[in-house]
MARBA-992972 format. One record per residue: residue number from 1; residue in three letters; z, y, x of N, C-alpha, C in turn. Coordinates in steps of 0.2 Angstrom, whole numbers, plus 5000, padded with zeros to 4 digits. Layout:
N
  pos  code  n_up  n_north  n_east  ca_up  ca_north  ca_east  c_up  c_north  c_east
  NUM   ALA     Z        Y       X      Z         Y        X     Z        Y       X
...
! end
This chain:
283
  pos  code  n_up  n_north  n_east  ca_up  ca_north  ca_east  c_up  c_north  c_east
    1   UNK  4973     5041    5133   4973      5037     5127  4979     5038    5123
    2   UNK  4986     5037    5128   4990      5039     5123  4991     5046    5117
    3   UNK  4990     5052    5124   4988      5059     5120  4986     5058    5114
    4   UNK  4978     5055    5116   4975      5058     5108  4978     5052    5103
    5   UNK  4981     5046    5104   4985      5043     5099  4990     5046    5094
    6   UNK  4994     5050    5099   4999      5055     5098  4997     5059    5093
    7   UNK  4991     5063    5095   4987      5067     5090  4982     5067    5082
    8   UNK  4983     5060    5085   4977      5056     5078  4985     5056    5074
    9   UNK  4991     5054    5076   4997      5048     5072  5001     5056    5068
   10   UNK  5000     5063    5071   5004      5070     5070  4999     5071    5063
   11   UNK  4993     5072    5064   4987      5074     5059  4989     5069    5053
   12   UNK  4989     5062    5054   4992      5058     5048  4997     5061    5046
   13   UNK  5001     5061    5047   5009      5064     5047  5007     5072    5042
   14   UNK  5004     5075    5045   5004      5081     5040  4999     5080    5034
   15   UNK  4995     5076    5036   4990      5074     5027  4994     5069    5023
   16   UNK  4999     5067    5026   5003      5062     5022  5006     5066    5018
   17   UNK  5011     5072    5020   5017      5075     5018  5013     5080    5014
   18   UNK  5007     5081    5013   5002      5085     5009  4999     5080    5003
   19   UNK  5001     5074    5003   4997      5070     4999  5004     5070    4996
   20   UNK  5008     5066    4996   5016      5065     4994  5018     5072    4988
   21   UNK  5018     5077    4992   5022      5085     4990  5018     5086    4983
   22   UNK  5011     5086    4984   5006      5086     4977  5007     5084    4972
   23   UNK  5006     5077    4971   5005      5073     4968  5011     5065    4969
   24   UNK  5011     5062    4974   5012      5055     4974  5020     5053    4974
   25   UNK  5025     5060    4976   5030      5059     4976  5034     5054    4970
   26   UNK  5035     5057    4963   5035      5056     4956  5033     5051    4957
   27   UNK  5026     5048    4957   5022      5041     4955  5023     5036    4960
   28   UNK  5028     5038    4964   5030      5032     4969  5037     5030    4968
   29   UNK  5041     5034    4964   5050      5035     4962  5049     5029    4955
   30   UNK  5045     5029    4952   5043      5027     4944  5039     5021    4945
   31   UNK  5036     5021    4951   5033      5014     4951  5038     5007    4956
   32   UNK  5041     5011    4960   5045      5007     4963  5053     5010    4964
   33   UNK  5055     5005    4957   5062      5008     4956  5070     5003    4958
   34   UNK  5075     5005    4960   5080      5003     4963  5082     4997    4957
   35   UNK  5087     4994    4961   5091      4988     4957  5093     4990    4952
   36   UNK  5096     4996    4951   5102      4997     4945  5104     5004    4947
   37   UNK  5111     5006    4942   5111      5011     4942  5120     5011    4944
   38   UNK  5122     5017    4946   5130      5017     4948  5134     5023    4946
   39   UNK  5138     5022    4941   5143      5028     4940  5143     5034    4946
   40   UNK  5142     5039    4945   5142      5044     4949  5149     5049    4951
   41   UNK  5149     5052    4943   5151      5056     4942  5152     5058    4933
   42   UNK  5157     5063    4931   5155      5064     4924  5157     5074    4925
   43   UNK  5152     5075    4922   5150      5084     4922  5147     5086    4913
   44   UNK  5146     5091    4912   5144      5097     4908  5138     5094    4905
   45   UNK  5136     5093    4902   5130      5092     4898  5124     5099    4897
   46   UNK  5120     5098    4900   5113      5106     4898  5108     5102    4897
   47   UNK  5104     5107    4891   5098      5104     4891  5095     5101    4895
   48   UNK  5092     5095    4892   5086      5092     4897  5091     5084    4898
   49   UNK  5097     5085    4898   5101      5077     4899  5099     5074    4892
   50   UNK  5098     5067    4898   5098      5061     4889  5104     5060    4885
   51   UNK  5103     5059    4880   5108      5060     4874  5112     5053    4876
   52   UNK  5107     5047    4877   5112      5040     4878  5116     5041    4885
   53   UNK  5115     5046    4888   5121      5047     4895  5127     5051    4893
   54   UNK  5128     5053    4886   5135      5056     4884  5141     5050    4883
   55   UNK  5145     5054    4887   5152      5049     4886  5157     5054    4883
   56   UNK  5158     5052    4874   5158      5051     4870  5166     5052    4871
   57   UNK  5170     5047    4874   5176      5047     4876  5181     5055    4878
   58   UNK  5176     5056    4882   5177      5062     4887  5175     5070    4882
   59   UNK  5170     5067    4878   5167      5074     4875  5175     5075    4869
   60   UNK  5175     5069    4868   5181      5072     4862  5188     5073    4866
   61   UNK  5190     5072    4871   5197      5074     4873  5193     5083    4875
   62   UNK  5187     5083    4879   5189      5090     4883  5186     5096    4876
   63   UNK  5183     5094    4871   5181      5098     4864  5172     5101    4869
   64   UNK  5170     5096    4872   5162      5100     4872  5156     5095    4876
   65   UNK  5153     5094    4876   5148      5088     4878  5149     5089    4884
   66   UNK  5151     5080    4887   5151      5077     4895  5145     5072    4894
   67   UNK  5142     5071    4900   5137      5067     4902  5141     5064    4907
   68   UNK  5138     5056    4907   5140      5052     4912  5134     5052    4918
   69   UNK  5135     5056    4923   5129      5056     4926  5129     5048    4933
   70   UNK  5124     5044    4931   5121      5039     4935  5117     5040    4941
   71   UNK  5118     5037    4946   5115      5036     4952  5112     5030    4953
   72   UNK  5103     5029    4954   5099      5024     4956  5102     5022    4963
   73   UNK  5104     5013    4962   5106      5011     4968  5098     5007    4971
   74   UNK  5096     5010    4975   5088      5010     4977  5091     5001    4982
   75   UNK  5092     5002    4987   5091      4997     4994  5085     4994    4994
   76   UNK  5081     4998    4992   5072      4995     4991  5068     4996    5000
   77   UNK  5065     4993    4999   5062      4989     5004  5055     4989    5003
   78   UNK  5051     4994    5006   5042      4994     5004  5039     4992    5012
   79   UNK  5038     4986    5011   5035      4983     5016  5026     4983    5016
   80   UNK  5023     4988    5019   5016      4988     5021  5012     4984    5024
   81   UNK  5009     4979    5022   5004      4974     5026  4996     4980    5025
   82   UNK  4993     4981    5032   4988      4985     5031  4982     4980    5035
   83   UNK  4978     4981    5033   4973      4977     5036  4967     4983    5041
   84   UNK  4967     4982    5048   4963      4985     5054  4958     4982    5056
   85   UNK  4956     4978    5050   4949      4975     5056  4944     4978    5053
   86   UNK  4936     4976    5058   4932      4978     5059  4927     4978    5053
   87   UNK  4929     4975    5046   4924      4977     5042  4925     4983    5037
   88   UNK  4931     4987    5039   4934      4992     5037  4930     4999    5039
   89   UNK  4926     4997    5044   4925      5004     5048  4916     5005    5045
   90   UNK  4917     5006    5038   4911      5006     5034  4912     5012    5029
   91   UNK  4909     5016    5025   4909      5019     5021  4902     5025    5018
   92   UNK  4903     5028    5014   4898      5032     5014  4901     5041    5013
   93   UNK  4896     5046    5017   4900      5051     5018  4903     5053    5022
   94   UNK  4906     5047    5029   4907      5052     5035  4914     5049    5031
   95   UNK  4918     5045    5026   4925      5042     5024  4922     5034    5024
   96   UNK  4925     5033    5032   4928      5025     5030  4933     5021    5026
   97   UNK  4932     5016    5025   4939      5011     5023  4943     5012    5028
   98   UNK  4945     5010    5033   4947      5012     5038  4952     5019    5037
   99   UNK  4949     5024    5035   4950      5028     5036  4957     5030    5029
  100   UNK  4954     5026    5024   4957      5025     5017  4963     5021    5017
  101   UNK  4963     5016    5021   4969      5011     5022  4976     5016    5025
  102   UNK  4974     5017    5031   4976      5021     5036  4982     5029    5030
  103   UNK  4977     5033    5028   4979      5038     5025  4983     5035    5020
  104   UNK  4980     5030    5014   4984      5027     5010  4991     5024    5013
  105   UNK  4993     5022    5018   4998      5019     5021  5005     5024    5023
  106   UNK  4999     5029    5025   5006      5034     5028  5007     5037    5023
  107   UNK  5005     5040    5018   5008      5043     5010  5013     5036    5008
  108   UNK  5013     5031    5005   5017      5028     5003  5022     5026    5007
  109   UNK  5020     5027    5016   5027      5028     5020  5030     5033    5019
  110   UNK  5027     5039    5018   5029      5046     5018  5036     5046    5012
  111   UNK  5031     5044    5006   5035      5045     4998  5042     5038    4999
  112   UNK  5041     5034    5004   5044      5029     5005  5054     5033    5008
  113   UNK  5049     5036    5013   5057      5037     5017  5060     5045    5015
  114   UNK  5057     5049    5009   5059      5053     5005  5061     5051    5001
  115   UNK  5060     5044    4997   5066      5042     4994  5074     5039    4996
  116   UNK  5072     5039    5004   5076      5037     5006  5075     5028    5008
  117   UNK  5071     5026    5008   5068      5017     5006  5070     5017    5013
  118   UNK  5070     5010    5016   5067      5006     5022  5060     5004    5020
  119   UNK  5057     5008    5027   5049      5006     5026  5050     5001    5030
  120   UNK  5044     4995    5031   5042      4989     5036  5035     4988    5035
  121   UNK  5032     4988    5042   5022      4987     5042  5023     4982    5048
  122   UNK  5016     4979    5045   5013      4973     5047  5005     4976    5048
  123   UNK  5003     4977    5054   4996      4977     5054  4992     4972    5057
  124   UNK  4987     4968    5052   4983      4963     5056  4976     4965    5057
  125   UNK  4970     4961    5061   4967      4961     5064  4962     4955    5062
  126   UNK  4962     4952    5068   4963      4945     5069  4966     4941    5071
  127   UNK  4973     4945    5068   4978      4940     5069  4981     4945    5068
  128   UNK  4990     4946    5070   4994      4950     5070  4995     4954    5073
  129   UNK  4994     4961    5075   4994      4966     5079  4998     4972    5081
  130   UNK  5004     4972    5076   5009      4976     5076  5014     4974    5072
  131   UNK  5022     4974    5069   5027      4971     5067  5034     4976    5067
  132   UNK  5033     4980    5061   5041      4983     5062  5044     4982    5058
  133   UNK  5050     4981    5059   5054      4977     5054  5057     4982    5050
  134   UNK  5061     4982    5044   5062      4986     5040  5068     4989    5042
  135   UNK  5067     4998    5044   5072      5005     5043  5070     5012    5038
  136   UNK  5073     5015    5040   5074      5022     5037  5075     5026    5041
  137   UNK  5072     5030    5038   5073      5039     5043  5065     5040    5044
  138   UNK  5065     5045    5048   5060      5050     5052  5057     5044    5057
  139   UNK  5062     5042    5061   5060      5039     5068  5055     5032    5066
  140   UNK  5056     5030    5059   5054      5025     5057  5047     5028    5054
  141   UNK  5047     5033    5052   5040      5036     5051  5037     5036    5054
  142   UNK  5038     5039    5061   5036      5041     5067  5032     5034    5070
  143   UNK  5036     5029    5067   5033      5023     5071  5027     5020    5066
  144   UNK  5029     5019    5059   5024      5017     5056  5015     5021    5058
  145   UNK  5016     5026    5056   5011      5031     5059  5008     5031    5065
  146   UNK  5012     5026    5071   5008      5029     5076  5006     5019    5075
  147   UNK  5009     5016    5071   5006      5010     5075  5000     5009    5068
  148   UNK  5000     5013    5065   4992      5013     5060  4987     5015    5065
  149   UNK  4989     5020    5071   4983      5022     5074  4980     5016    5079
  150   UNK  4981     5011    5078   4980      5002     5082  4972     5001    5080
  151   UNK  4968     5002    5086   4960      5003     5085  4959     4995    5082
  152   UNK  4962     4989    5081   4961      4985     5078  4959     4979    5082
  153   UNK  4955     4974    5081   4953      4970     5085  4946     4966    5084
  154   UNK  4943     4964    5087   4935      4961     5085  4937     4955    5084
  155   UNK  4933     4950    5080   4930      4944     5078  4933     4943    5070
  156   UNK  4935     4938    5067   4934      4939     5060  4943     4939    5060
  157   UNK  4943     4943    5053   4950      4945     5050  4955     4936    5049
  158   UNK  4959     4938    5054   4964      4935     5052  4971     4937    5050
  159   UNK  4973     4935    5041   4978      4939     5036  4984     4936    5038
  160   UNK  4982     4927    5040   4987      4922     5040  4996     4926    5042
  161   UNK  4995     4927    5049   5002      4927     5052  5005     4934    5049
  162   UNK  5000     4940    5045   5003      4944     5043  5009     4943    5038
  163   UNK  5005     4936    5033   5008      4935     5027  5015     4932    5030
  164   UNK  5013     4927    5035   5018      4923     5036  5026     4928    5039
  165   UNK  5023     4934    5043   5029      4937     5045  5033     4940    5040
  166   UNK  5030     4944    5036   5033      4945     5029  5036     4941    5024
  167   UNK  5035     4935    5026   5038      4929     5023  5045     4926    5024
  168   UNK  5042     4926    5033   5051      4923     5035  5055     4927    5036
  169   UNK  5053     4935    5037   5056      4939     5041  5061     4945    5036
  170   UNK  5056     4945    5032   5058      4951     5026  5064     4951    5022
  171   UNK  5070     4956    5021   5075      4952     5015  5071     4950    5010
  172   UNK  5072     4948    5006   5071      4943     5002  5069     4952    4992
  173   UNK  5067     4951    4989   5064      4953     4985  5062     4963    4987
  174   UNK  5059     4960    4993   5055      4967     4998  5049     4968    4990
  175   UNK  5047     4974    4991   5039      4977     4989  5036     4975    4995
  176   UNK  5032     4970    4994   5025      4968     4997  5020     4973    4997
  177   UNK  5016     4975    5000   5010      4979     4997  5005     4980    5003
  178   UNK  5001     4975    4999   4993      4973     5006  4987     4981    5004
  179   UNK  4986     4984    5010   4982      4987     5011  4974     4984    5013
  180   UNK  4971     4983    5010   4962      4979     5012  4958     4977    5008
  181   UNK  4953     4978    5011   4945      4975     5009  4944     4969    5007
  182   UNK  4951     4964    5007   4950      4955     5007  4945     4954    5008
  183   UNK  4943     4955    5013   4938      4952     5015  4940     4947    5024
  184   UNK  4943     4942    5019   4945      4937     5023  4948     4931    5019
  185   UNK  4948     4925    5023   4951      4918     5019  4957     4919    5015
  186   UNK  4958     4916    5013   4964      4912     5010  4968     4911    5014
  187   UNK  4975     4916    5013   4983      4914     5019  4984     4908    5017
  188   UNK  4980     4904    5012   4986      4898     5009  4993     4899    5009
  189   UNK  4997     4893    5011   5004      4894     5010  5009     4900    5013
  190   UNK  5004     4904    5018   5009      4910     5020  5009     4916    5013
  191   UNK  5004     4915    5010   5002      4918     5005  5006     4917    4998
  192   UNK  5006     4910    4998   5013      4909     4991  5020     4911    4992
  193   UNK  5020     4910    5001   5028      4910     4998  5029     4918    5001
  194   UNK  5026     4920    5001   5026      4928     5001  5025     4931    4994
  195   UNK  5022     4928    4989   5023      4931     4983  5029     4928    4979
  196   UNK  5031     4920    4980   5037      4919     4977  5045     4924    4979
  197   UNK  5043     4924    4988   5049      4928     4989  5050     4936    4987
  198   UNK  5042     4941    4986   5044      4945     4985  5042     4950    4981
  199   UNK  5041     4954    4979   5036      4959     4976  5028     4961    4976
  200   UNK  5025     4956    4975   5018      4957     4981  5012     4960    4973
  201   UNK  5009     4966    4980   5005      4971     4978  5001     4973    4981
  202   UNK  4994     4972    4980   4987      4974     4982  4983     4980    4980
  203   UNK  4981     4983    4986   4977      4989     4984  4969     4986    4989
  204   UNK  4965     4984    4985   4959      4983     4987  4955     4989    4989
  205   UNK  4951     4989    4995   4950      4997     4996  4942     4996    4996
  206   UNK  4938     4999    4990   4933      5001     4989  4929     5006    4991
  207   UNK  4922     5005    4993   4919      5011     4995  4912     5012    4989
  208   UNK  4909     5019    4987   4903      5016     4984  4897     5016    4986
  209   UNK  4898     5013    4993   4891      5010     4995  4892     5000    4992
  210   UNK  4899     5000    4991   4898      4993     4992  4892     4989    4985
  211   UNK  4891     4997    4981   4889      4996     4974  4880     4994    4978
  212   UNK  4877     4986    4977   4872      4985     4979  4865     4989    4975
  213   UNK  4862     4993    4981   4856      4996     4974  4852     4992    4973
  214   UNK  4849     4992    4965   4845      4988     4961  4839     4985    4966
  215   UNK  4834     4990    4969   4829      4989     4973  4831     4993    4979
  216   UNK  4828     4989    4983   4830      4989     4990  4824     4985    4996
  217   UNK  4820     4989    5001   4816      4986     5002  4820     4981    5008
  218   UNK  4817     4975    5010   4822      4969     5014  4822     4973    5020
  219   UNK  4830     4973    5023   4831      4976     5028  4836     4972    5029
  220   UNK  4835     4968    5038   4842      4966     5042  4846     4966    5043
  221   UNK  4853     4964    5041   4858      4966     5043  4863     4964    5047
  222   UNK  4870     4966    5051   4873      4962     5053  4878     4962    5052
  223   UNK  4882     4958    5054   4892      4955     5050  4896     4960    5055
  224   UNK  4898     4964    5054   4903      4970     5059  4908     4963    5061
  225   UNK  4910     4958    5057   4916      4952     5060  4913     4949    5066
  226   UNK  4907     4945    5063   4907      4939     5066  4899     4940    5070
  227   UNK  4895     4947    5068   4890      4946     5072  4885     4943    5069
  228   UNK  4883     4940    5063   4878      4935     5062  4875     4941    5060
  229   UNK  4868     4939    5060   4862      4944     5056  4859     4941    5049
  230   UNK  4856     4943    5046   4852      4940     5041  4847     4947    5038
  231   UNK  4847     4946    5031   4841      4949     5030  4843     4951    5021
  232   UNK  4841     4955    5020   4847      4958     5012  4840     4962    5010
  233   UNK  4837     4958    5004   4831      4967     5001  4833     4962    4994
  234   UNK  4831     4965    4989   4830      4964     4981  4825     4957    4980
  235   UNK  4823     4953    4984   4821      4947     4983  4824     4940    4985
  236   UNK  4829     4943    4990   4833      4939     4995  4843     4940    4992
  237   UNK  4845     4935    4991   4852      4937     4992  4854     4937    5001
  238   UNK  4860     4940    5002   4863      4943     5008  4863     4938    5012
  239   UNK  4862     4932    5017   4863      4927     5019  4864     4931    5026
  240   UNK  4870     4933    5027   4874      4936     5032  4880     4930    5035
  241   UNK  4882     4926    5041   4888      4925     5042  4894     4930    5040
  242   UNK  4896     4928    5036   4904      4935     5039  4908     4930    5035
  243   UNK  4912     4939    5033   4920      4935     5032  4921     4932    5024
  244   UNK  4923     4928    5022   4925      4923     5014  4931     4931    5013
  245   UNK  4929     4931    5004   4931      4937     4998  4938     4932    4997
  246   UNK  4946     4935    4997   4949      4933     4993  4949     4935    4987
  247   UNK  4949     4929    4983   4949      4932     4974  4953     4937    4971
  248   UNK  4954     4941    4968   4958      4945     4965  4961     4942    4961
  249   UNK  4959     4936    4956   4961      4931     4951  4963     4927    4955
  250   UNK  4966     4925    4959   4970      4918     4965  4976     4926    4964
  251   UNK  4974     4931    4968   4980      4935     4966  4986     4940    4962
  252   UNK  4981     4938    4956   4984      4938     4947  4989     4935    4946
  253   UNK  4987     4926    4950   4990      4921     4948  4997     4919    4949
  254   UNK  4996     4924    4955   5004      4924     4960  5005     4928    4958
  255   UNK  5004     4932    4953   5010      4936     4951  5008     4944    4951
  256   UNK  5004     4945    4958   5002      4952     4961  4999     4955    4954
  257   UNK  5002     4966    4959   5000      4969     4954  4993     4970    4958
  258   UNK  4986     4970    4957   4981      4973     4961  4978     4978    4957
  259   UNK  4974     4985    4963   4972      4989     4960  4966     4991    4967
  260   UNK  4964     4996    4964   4957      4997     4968  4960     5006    4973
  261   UNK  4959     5005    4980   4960      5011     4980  4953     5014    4983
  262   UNK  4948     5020    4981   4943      5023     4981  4945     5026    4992
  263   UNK  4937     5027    4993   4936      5029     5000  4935     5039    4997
  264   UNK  4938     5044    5002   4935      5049     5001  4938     5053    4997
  265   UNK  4935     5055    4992   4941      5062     4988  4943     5059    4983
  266   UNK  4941     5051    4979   4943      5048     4977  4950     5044    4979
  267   UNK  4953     5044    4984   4956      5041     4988  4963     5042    4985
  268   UNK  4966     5047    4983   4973      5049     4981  4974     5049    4974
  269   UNK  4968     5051    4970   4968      5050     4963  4968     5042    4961
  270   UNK  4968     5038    4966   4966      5031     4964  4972     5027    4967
  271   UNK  4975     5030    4967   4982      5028     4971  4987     5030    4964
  272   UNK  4986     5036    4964   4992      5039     4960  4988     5035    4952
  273   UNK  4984     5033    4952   4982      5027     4946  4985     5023    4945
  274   UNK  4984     5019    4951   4989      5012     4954  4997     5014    4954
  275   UNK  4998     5018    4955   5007      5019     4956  5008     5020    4949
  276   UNK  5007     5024    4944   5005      5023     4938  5003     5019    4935
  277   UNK  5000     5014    4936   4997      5008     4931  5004     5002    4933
  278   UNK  5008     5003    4940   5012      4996     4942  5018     4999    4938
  279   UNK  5021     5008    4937   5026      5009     4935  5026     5006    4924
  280   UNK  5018     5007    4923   5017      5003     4916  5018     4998    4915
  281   UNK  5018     4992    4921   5017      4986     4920  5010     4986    4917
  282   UNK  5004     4987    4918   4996      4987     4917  4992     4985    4921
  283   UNK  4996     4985    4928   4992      4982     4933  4989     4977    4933
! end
């Protein structure tokens, strides 16, 4: 068991560093930027430097253009709440959700600890299931990655204790950033004061099966959470037991940036949308 976990967490690991190297690097640096900026150094001016970076002082004593070249003071903190449960394990094509959260999560670790950041993950279930507190490095990769391979848990999604560990736990104006289908309650109060305290950011992870077709002959269904069955065709609405939708508009409210991330070969173009649409402030 361990083996193939090993195996499953290595193959993350090189589709991540393939996803990053493409595309995500850039739209991870632009969307999630450092506190400030800190004197470096002062050097030679070449094309391609900003004009507002010349120090004027310096140009007129040495007789030629100096740049004052600035260093991003990062200490940024991208804390991953990823969501594992059972309604995840859905999709169309052979790509689950599941499959999308998981991939999603080790790219934004990847571009995470290439920029040097502390990453920190939170994987829930039904309940809390995994908790690393926030480092840097390889070794902290190494661990993010292997605890997304966490086969999850049965019965219904509970987000509560995810929110609440990132709330009491995390320095204070962390990147929050929920990985899920919200397809579960309302953390209530774990949920406010995890947006008050910190950056908080949602990627909703969409498949297009969820798109329900117009005509559909009535066919039984059952709740992957909770097990209930019901009956779903084009005359009947779904009356399925399962899990309660968190609104995206409760989490507009609080502030959060939300975007949609696509299952499949949409899965990375929908991400680098979102890293782009938070670096606009458009989210």
């Amino acid at each position: 068991m361990r083996e193939q976990t090993s195996l499953d967490a290595q193959a993350l690991r090189i589709r991540a560093r393939r996803d990053v190297s493409t595309l995500l690097a850039g739209a991870y640096l632009s969307a999630f930027r450092g506190r400030g900026l800190a004197f470096e150094e002062l050097r030679d001016y070449v094309p391609g430097d900003e004009v507002r970076w010349i120090e004027w002082n310096a140009t007129a004593r040495m007789g030629r253009p100096i740049i004052k070249h600035m260093r991003e003071e990062r200490d940024l903190v991208l804390a991953l709440i990823v969501d594992l449960s059972d309604s995840l394990d859905y999709g169309f094509g052979g790509h689950t959700k599941r499959d999308a959260a998981r991939r999603a999560a080790a790219a934004l670790a990847t571009a995470a600890s290439c920029a040097q950041d502390r990453v920190a993950l939170a994987t829930f279930s039904n309940g809390l299931l995994e908790a690393l507190p926030p480092a840097g490095g390889p070794v902290q990769l190494v661990r993010v990655l292997r605890a997304l391979e966490h086969p999850g848990g049965g019965g219904p999604t509970e987000a509560k204790p995810a929110f609440a560990w990132a709330a009491d736990t995390l320095p204070r104006h962390s990147v929050s950033l929920v990985i899920s289908d919200l397809l579960f309650p309302d953390p209530g109060a774990a949920l406010r004061r995890c947006a008050r305290k910190h950056e908080l950011s949602v990627l909703r992870v969409v498949d297009p099966a969820d798109q329900r077709p117009r005509r559909i002959a009535p066919v039984r269904v059952r709740s992957a959470e909770s097990g209930g069955t019901g009956v779903w065709g084009r005359r009947r609405t779904p009356d399925v037991p399962g899990p309660q939708q968190l609104p995206e508009q409760k989490l507009r409210r609080l502030g959060a940036d939300v975007g949609l991330l696509w299952t499949g070969s949409r899965l990375i173009p929908s991400l680098h949308r979102f890293l782009e649409g938070r670096a606009r402030g458009t989210q």
